[in-house]
C-alpha positions as a Markdown table, in Angstrom:
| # | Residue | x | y | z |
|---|---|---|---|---|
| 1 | Unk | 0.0 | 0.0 | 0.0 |
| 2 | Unk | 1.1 | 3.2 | -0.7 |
| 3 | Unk | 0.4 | 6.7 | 0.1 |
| 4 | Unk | -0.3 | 9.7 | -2.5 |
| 5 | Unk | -0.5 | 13.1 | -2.6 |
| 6 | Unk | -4.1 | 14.6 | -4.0 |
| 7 | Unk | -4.8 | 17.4 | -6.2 |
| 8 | Unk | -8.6 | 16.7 | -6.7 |
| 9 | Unk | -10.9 | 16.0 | -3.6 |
| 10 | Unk | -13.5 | 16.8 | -5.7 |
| 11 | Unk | -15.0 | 13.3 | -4.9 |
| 12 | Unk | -14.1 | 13.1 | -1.3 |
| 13 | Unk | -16.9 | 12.3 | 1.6 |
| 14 | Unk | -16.6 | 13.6 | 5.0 |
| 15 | Unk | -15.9 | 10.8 | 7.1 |
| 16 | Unk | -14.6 | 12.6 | 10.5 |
| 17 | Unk | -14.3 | 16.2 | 10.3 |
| 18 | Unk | -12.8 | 16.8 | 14.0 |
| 19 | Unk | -10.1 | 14.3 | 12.8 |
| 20 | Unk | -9.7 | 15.6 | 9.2 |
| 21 | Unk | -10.3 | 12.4 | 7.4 |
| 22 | Unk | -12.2 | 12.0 | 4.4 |
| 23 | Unk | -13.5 | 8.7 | 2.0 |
| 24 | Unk | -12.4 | 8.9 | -1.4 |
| 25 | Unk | -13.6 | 6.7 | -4.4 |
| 26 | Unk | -10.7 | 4.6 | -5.4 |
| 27 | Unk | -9.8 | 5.1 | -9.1 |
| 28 | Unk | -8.4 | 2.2 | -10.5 |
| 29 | Unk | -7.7 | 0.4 | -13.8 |
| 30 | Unk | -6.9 | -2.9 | -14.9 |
| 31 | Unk | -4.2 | -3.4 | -17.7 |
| 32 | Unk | -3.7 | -6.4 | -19.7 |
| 33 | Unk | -1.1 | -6.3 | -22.2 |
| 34 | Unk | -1.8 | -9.4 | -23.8 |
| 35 | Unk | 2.0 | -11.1 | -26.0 |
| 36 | Unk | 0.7 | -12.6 | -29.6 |
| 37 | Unk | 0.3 | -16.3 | -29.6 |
| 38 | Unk | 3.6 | -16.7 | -32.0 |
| 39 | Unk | 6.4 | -13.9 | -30.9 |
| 40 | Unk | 9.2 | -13.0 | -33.5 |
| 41 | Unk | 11.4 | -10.8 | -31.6 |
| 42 | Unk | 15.3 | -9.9 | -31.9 |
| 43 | Unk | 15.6 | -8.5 | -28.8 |
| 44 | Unk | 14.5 | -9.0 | -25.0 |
| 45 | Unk | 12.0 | -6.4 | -23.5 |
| 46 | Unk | 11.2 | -5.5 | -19.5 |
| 47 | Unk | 8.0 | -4.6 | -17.9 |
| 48 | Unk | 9.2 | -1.5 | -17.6 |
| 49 | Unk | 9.5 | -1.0 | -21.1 |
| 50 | Unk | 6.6 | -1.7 | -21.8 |
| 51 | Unk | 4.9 | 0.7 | -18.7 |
| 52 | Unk | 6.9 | 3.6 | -20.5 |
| 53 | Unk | 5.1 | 3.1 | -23.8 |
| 54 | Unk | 1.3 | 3.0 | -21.7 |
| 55 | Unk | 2.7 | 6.6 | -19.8 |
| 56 | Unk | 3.1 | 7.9 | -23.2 |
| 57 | Unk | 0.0 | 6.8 | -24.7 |
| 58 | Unk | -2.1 | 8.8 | -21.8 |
| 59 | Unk | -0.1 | 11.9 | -22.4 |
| 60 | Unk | -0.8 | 14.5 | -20.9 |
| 61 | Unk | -3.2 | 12.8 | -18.3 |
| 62 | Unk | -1.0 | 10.8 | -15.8 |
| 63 | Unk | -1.0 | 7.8 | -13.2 |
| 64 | Unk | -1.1 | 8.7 | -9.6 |
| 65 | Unk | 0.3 | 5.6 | -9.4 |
| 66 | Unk | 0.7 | 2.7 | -11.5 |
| 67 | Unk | 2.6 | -0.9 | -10.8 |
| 68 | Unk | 2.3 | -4.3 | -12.1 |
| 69 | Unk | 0.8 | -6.7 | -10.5 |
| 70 | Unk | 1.3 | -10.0 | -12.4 |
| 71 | Unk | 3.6 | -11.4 | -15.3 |
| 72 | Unk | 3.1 | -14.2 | -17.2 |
| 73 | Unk | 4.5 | -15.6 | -20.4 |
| 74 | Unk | 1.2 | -14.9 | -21.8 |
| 75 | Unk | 0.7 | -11.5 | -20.6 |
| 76 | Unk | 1.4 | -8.6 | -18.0 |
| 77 | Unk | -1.3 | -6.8 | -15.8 |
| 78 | Unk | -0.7 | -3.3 | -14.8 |
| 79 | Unk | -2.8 | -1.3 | -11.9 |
| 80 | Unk | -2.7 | 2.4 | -12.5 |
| 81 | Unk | -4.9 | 4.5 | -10.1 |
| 82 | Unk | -6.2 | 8.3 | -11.1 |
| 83 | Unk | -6.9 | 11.3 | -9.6 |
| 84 | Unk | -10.9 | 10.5 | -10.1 |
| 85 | Unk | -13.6 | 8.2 | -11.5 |
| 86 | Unk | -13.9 | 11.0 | -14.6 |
| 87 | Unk | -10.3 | 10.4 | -15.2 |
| 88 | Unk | -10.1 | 7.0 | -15.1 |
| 89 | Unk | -12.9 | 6.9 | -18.2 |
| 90 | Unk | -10.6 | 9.5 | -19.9 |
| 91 | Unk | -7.7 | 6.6 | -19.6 |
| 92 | Unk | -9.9 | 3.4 | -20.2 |
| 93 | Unk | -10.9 | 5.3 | -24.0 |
| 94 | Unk | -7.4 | 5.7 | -24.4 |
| 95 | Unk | -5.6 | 2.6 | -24.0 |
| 96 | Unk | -8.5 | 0.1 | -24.3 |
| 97 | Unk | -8.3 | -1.8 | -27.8 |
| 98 | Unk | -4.9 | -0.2 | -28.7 |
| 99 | Unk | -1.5 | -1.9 | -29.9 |
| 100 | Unk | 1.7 | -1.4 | -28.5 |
| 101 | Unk | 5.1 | -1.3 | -30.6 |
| 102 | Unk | 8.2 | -2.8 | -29.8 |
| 103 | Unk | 11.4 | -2.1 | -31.7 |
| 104 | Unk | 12.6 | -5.9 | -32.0 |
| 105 | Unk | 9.0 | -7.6 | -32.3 |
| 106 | Unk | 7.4 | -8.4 | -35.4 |
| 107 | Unk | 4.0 | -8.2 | -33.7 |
| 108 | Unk | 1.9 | -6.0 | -32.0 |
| 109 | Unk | 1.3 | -6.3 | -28.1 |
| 110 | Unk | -2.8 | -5.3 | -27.6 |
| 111 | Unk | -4.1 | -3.3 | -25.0 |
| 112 | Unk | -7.1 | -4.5 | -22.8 |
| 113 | Unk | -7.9 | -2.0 | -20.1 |
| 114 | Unk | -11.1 | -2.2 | -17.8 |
| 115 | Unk | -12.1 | -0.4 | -14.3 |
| 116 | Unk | -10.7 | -2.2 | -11.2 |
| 117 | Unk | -13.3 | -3.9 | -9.1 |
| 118 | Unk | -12.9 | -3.0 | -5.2 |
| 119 | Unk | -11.5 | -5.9 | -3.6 |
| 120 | Unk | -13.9 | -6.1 | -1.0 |
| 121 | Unk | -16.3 | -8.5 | 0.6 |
| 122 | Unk | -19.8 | -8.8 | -0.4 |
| 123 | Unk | -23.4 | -9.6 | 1.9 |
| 124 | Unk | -22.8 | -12.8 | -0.3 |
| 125 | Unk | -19.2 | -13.5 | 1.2 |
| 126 | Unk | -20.4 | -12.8 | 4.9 |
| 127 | Unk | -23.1 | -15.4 | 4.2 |
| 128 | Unk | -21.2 | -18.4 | 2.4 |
| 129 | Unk | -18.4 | -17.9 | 5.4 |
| 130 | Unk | -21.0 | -18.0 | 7.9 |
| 131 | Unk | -22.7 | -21.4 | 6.2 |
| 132 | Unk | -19.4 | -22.7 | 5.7 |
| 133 | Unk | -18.0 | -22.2 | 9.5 |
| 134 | Unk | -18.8 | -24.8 | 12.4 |
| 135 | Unk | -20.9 | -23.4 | 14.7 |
| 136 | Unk | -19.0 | -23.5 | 18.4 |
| 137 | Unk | -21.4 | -24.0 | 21.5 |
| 138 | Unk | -19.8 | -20.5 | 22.3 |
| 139 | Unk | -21.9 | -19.1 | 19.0 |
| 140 | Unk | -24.8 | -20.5 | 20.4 |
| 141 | Unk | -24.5 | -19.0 | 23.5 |
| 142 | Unk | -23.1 | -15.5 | 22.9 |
| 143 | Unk | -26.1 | -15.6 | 19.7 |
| 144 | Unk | -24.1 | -14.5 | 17.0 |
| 145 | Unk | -23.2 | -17.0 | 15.1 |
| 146 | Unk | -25.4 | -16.0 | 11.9 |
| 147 | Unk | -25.1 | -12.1 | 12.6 |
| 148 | Unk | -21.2 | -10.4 | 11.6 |
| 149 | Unk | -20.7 | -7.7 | 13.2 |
| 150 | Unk | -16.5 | -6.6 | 13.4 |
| 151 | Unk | -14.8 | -5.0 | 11.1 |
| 152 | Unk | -10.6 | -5.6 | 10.6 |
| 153 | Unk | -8.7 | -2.6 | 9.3 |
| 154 | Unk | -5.4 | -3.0 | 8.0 |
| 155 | Unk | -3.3 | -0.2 | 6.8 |
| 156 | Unk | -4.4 | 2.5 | 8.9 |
| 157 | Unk | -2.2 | 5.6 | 9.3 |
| 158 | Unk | -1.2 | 5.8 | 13.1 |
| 159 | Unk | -0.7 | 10.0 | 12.7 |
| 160 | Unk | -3.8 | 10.5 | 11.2 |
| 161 | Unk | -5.6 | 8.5 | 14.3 |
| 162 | Unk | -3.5 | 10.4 | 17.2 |
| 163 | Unk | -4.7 | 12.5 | 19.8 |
| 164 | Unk | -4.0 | 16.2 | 18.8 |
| 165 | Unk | -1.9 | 18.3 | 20.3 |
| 166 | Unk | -0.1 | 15.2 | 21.9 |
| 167 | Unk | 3.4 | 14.2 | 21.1 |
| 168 | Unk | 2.9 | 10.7 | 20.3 |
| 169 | Unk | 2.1 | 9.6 | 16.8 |
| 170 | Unk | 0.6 | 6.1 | 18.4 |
| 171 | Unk | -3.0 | 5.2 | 17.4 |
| 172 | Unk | -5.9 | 6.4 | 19.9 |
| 173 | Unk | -8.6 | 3.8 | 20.5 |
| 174 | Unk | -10.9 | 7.0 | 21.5 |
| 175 | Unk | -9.9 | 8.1 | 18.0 |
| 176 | Unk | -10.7 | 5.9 | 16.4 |
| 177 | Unk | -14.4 | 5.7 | 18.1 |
| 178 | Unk | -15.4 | 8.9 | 17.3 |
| 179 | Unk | -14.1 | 8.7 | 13.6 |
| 180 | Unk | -15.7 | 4.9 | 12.9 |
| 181 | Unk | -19.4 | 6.1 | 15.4 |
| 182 | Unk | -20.0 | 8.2 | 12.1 |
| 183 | Unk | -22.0 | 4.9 | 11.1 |
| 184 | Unk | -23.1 | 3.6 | 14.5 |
| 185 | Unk | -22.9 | 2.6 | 18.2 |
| 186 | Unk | -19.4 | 0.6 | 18.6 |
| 187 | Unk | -19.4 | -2.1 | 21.2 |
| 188 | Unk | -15.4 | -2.5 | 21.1 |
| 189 | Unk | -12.6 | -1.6 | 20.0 |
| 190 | Unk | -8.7 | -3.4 | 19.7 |
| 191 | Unk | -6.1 | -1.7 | 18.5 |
| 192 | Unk | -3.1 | -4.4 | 18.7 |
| 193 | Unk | -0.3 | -2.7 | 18.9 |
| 194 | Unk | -1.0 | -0.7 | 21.9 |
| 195 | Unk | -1.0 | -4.0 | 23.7 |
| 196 | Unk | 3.1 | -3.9 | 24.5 |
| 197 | Unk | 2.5 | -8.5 | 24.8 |
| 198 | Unk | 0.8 | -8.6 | 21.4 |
| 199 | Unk | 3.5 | -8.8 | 19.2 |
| 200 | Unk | 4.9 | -11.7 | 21.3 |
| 201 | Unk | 1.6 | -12.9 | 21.4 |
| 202 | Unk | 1.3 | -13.9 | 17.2 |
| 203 | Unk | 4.8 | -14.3 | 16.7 |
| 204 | Unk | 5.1 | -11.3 | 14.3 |
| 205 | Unk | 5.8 | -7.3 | 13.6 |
| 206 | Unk | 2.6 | -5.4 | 14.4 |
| 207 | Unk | 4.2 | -2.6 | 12.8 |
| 208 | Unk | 4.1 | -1.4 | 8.7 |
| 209 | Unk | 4.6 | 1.2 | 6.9 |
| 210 | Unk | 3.3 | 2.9 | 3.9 |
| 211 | Unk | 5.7 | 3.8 | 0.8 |
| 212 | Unk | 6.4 | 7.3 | 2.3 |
| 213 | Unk | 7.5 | 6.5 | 5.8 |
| 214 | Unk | 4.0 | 6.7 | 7.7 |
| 215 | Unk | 3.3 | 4.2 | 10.1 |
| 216 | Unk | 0.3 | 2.2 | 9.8 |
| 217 | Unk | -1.7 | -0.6 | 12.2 |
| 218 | Unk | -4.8 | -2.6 | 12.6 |
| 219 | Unk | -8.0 | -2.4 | 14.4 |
| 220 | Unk | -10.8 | -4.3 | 15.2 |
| 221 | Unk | -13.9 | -2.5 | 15.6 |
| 222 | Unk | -17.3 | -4.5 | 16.5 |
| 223 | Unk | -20.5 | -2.5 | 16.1 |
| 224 | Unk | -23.1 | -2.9 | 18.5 |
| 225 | Unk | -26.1 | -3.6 | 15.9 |
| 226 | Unk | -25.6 | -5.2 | 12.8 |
| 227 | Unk | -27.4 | -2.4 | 10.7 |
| 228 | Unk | -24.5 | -0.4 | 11.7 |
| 229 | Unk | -21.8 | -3.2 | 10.2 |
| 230 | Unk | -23.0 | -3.3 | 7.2 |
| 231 | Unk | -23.9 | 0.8 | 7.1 |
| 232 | Unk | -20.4 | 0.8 | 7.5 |
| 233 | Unk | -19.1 | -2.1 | 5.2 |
| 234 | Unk | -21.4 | -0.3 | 2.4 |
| 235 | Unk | -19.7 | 2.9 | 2.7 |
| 236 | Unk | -16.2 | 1.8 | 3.1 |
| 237 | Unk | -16.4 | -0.2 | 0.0 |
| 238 | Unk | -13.8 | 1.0 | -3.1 |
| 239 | Unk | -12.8 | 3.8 | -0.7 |
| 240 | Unk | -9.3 | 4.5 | 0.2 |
| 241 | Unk | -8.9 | 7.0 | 3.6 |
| 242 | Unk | -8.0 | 10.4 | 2.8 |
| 243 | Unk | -6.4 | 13.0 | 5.3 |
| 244 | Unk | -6.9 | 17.1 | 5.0 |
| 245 | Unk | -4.2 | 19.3 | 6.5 |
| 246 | Unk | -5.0 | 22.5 | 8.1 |
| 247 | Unk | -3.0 | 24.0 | 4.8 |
| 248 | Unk | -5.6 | 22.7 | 2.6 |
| 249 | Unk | -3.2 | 19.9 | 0.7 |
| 250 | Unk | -4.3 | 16.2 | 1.2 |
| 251 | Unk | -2.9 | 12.6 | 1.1 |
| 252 | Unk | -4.6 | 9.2 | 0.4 |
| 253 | Unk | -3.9 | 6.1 | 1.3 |
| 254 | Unk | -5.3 | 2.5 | 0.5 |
| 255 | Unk | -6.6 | 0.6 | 3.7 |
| 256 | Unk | -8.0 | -2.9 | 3.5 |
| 257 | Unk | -11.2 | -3.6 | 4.8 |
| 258 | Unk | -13.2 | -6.9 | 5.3 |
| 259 | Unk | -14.8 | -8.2 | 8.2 |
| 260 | Unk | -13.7 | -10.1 | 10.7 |
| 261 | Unk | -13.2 | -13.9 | 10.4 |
| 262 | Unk | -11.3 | -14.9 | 13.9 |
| 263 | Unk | -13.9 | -14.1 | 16.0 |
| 264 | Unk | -11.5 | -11.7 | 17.5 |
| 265 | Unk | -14.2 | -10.3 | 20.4 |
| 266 | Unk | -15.7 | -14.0 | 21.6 |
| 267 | Unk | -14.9 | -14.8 | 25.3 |
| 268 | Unk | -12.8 | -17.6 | 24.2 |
| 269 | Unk | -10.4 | -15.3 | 22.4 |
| 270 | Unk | -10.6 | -12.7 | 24.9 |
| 271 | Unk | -9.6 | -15.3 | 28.0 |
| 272 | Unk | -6.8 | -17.0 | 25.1 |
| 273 | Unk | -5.7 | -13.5 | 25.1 |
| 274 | Unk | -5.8 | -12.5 | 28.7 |
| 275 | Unk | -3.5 | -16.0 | 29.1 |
| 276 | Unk | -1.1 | -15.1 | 26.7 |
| 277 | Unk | -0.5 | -12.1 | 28.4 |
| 278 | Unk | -0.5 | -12.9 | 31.9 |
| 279 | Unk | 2.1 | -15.2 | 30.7 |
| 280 | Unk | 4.2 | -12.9 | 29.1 |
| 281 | Unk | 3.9 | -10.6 | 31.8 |
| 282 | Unk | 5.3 | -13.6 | 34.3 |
| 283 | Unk | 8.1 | -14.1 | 31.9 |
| 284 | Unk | 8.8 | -10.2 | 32.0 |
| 285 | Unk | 8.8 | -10.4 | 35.9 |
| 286 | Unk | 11.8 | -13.3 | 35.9 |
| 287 | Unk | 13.8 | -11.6 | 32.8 |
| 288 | Unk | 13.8 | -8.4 | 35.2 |
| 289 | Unk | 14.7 | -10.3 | 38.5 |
| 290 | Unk | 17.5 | -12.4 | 36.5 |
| 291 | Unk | 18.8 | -9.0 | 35.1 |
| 292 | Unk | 18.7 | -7.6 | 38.7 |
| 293 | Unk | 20.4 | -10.3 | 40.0 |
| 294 | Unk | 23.4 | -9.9 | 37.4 |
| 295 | Unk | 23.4 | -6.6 | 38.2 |
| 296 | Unk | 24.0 | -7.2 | 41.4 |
| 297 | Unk | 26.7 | -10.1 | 40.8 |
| 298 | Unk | 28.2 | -7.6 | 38.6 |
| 299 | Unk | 28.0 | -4.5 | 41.2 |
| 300 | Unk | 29.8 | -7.0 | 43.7 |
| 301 | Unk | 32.5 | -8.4 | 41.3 |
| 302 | Unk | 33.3 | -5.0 | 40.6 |
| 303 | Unk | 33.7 | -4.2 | 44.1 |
| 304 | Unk | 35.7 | -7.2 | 44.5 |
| 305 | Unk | 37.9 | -6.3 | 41.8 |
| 306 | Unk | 37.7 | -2.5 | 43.1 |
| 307 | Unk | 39.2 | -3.5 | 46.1 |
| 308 | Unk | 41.7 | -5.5 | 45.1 |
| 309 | Unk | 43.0 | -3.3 | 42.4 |
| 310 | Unk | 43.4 | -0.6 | 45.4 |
| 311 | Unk | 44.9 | -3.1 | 47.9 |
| 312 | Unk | 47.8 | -3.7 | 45.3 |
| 313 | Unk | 48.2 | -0.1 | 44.8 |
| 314 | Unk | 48.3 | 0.5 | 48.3 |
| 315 | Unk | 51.3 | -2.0 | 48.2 |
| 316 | Unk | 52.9 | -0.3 | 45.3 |
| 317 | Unk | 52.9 | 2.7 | 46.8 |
| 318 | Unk | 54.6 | 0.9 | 50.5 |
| 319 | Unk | 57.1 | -1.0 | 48.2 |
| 320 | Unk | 59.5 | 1.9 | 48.1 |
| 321 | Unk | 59.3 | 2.8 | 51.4 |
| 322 | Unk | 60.0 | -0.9 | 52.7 |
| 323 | Unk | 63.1 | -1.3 | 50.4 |
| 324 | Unk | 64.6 | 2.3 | 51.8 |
| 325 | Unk | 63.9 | 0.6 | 55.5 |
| 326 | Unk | 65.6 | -2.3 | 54.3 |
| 327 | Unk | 68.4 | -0.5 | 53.0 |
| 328 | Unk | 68.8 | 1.8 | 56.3 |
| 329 | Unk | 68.4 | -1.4 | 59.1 |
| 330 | Unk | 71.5 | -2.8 | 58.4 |
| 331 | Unk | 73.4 | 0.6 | 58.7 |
| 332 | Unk | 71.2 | 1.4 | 61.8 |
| 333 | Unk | 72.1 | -1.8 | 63.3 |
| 334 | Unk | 76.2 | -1.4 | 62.9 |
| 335 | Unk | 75.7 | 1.8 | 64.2 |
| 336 | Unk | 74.6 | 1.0 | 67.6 |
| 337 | Unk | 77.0 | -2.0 | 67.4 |
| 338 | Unk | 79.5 | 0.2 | 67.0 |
| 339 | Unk | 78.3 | 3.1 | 69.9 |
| 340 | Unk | 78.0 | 0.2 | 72.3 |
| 341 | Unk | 81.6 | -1.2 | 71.6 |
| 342 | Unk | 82.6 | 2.7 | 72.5 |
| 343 | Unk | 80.7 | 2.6 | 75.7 |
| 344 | Unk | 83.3 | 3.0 | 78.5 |
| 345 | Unk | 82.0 | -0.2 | 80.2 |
| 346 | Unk | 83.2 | -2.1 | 77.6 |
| 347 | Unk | 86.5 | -1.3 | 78.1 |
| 348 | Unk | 89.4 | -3.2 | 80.0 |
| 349 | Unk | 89.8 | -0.1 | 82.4 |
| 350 | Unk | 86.4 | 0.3 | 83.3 |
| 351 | Unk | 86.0 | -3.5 | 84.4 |
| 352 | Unk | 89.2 | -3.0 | 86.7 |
| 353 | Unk | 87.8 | 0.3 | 87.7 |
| 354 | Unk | 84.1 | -1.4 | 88.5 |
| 355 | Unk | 86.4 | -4.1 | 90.7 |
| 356 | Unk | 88.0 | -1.6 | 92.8 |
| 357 | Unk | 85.0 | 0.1 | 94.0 |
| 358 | Unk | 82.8 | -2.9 | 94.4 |
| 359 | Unk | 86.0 | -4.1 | 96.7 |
| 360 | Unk | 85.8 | -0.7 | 98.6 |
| 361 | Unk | 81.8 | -1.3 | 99.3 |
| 362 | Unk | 82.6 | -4.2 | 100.7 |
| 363 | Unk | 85.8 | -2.8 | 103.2 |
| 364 | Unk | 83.3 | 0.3 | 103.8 |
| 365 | Unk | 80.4 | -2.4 | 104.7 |
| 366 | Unk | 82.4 | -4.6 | 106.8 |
| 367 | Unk | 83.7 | -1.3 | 108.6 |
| 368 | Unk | 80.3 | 0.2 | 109.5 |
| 369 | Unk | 79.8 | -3.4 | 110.7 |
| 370 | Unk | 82.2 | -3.2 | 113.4 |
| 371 | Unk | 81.3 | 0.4 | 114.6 |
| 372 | Unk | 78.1 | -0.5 | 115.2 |
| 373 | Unk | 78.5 | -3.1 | 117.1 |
| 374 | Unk | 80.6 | -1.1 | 119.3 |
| 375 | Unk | 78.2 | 1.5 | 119.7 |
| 376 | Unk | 75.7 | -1.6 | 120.8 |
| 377 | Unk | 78.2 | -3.2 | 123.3 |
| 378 | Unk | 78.3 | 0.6 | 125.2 |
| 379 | Unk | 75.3 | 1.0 | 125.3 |
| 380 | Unk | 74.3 | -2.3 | 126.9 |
| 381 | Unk | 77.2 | -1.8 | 129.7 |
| 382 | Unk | 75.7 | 2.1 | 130.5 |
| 383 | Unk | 72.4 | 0.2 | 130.6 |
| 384 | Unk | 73.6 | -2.1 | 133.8 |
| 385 | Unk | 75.9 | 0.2 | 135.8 |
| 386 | Unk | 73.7 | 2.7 | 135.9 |
């Protein structure tokens, strides 16, 4: 799908004014450029070529866009879309029932060219699906077995569905309400990829994008009375969604429509999803306490090596210091040696000297022996003469 500028909205149907959006007819034609049954040709040719020569043959009108959308041996089938339904008449006159030449070929190549048919689902689809599906006990009890009412969009711009004036370009189920109520109560919506599990949930990418970078989703939307689906399915069909800027240019882009065929809103889906998710949100909760626990294996391995990596530092930094002390004990130590071999006690004098005055304690002991024991004797004579 792509998305195109517009230069004539002369067609376009007011689908959501507060949103700016719009339904515009698609304009579409189907090219068959059919090969002759026998080909001569000198020469190889590409699609492309041959896309060139159909440009030319609508000069001056042009191709909003135009791409081809199957090649056989047989044939090869363009798609070109128009500005408008008026234009695409204008076209049809001009290529339909014309011959292409080819430098190389021998033969013409003819031109069949006929109005696309919207590739959308018909009252007649809904019915044959509904006659062809088994009929669950949950149908029977939720009673709508035999009435559709959900609608699956694909395609949808998420910008063109965002809240204004926020800064998120994400999709806005309330949004999307108001613009889809234009045809009737809704009973629910789903937007998928707001739901941060789904993507896990189907096993794919919930998120496209048009040729021109917007980003588009899908939607569910389930009307609450089956007048309303099909009010809805009616108008939506051969429309593509166009958006109005508040500087009056507009774009367009193809979205597909068709109604829904998975029974998206039963109870059974709803609980299947509501598993899922409580699931995923489990294996969220143990993927976040694993990665906090290696966090903190990490924080206390780094503290480990933190303090390790400053212990041997440290004892870089001490290394010099013990060498110098190392260096210095040895002279320390023959110092003293040497003050203590000065000492005057260790010399031969000083012992001799030490021996004459312990002898002269001794004589000076022994004397004051003797005196005092004469001083004792007197006084115990005085004591009996007197």
């Amino acid at each position: 799908m792509t998305i195109t500028v517009v230069y004539d909205n002369s067609e376009a149907m007011e689908l959501c004014a507060s949103q700016h959006l719009y339904l515009k007819p698609v304009a579409k034609l189907t090219i068959n450029v059919v090969f002759p049954e026998h080909t001569e040709s000198t020469r190889s040719f590409s699609k492309w070529e041959v896309m060139d020569k159909l440009k030319n043959m609508i000069c001056p009108d042009q191709f909003t866009t135009v791409r081809v959308s199957k090649s056989t041996k047989d044939f090869i089938r363009f798609e070109g879309e128009a500005e408008n339904k008026k234009l695409i008449l204008t076209l049809k006159e001009k290529l339909h029932g014309k011959v292409i030449k080819l430098n190389g070929f021998k033969d013409d190549l003819k031109v069949m060219a006929t109005e696309a048919q919207a590739d959308f689902p018909t009252p007649q689809e809904w019915a044959s699906y509904l006659n062809k599906r088994e009929i669950t006990n949950e149908d029977l009890t939720e009673q709508t077995a035999d009435i559709p009412d959900c609608i699956y969009f694909e395609g949808l711009p998420c910008k063109w569905f965002a809240l204004k004036g926020s800064n998120s370009e994400k999709p806005s189920e309330d949004v999307l309400r108001v613009v889809f109520e234009s045809f009737g109560k809704i009973k629910n919506i789903d937007i998928p990829m707001l739901d941060p599990y789904r993507e896990e949930m189907v096993g794919g990418n919930l998120n496209n994008f048009l040729f021109g970078g917007l980003q588009t989703f899908e939607a569910f939307v389930q009307y609450q009375e089956y007048t309303a689906f099909v009010k809805a399915m009616e108008s939506l069909r051969g429309m593509k969604l166009m958006f109005k800027g508040d500087d009056g240019k507009a774009l367009a882009c193809n979205m597909k429509v068709t109604f829904d065929t998975t029974k998206h809103f039963s109870k059974g889906a709803i609980k299947k999803r509501r598993l899922e998710r409580q699931k995923l949100q489990e294996l969220e909760q143990e993927r976040k306490r694993e990665k906090r626990e290696r966090k903190r294996r990490k924080r206390r391995d780094d503290e480990k090596i933190a303090r390790e990596r400053k212990r041997k530092a440290k004892l870089k930094r001490r290394e010099p210091r013990q060498i110098d002390r190392d260096e210095k004990r040895p002279r320390k130590q023959q110092k003293v040696t040497a003050e203590e071999e000065q000492r005057p006690e260790n010399m031969p004098e000083w012992e001799e000297r030490k021996y004459l005055l312990a002898q002269r304690r001794v004589e000076s002991i022994r004397l004051l022996t003797v005196l005092l024991s004469r001083v004792k004797v007197r006084i115990f004579f005085k004591n009996i003469l007197f």
